[in-house]
C-alpha positions in Angstrom: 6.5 99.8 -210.9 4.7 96.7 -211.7 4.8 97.0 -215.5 8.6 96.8 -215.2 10.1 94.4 -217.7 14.0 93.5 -217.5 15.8 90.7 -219.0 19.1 91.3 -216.7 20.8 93.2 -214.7 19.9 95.3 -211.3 16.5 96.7 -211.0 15.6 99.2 -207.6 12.3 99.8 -207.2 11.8 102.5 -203.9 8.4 102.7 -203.1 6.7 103.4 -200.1 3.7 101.6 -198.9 1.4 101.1 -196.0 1.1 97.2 -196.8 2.3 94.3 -198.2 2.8 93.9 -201.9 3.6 91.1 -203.9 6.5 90.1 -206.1 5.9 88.2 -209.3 9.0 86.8 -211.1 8.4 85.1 -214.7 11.8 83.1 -216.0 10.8 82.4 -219.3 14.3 80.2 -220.6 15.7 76.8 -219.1 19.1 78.3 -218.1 20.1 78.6 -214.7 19.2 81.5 -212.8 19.9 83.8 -209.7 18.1 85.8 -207.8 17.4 87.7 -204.5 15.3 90.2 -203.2 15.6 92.7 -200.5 13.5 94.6 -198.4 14.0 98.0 -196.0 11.9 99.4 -194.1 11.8 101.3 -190.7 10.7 100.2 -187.0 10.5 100.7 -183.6 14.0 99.1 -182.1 11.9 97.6 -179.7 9.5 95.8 -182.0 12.1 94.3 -184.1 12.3 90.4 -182.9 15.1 88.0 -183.0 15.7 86.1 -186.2 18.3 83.4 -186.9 19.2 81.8 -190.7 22.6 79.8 -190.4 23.5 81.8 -187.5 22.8 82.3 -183.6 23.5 85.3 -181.6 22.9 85.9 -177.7 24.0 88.9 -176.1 24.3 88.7 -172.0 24.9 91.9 -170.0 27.2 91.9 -166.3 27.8 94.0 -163.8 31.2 94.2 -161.6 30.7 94.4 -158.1 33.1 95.9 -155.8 35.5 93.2 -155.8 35.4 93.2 -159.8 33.3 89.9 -160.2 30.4 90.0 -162.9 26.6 89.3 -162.1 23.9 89.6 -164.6 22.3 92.5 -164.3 19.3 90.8 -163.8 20.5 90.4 -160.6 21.6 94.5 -159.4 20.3 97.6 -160.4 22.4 99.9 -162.5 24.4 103.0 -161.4 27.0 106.2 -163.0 30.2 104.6 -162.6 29.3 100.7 -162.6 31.9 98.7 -165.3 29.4 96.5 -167.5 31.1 93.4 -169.6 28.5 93.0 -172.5 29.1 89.2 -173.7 28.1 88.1 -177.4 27.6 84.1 -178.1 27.5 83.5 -181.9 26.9 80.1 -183.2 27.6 79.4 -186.7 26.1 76.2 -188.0 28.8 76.3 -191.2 32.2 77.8 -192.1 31.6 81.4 -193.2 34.1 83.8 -194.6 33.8 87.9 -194.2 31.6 87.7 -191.3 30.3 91.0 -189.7 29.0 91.7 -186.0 27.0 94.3 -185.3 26.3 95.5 -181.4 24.2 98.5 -181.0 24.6 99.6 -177.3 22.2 101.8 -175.3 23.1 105.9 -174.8 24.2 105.3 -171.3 27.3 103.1 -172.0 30.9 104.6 -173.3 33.5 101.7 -174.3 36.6 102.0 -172.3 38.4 100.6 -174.8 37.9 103.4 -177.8 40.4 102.6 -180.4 39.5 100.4 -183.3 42.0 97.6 -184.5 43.1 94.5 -184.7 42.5 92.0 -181.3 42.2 88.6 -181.1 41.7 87.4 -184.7 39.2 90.0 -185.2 39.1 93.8 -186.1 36.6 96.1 -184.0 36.0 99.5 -185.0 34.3 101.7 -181.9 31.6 104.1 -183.4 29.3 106.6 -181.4 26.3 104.1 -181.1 27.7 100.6 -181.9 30.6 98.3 -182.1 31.4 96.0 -184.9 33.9 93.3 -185.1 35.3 92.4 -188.7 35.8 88.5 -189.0 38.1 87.2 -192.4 36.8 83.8 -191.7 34.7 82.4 -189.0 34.5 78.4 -189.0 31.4 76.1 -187.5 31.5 76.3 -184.0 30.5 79.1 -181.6 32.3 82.3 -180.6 32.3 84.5 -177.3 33.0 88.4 -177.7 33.2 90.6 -174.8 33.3 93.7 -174.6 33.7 96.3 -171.6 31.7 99.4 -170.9 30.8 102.4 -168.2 27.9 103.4 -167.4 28.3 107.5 -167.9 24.2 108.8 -166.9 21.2 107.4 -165.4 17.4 106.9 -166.9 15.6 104.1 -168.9 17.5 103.1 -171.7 16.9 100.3 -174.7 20.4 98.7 -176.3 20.5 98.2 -179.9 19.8 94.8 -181.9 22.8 92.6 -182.5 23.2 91.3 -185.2 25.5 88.8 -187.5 25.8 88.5 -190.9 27.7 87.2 -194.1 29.0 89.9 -196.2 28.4 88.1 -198.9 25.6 86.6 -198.3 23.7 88.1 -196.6 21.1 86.0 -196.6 22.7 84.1 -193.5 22.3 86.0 -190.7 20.7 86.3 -186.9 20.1 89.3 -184.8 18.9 89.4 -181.3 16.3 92.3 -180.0 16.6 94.7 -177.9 16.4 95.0 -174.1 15.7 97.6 -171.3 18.7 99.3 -168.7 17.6 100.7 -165.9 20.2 103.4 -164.0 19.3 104.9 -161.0 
């Protein structure tokens, strides 16, 4: 509602629109103020681009061969039954604390680690359709997170965005788009 006046406190306005509107703030004292504004909409996994703000994430997929050695998969065509180690790089250009990752994986891979809880510094909780790793603090630097997977039917399939964000500001944050799996 654009008539909406409020001095403080939380205002949601849910609306649904076909374009872009604008948001007009008016601070009318000298005092300090804060602010932020959110928006949500829906989208295509595949249109959403990458985005990075104080943070970089890159996620690589491999393939074990027979002998148990990873090639991208760039390189080798996916089958039922292949093991596929799903790397994560996340830089962090400061130190951050309650930092959330966010990897959505594509229908035809099943963890074969399933049980959520602490490893490495880090908790992971395994859900349905993505994996999410819990960080208390993460400091500048960059961060690799693997994770292993099976490949359980065949078709096309698109993985999820990852993503990485501040809890607590969320403001700082990076996600990295989608790609395509092929499984013959």
């Amino acid at each position: 509602d654009s008539d909406r006046k409020v001095a403080t406190g939380y205002v949601r306005v849910k609306e649904q629109v076909s374009s872009a509107n604008t948001l007009t703030v008016d601070k009318r004292s000298d005092a300090v103020s804060w602010g932020a504004t959110y928006v949500q909409y829906k989208a295509k996994v595949k249109d959403i681009e990458s985005y990075s703000e104080g943070f970089d994430i890159r996620r690589q997929i491999f393939v074990a061969d027979e002998e148990g050695r990873y090639h991208s998969v760039d390189s080798q065509k996916l089958s039922v039954g292949d093991k596929v180690k799903v790397r994560i790089l996340v830089t962090a250009d400061r130190d951050y604390d309650f930092v959330q990752i966010s990897d959505k994986r594509a229908a035809c891979l099943e963890p074969v680690e399933q049980q959520s809880g602490y490893r490495f510094g880090y908790y992971i909780a395994v859900k349905d359709n993505v994996t999410n790793f819990f960080f208390d603090r993460m400091p500048k630097g960059s961060y690799v997170i693997e994770n292993e997977y099976y490949v359980n039917r065949r078709g096309l399939y698109t993985t999820g965005i990852s993503t990485v964000q501040c809890a607590y500001s969320p403001e700082f944050m990076a996600r990295q788009s989608s790609s395509g799996l092929v499984v013959e």
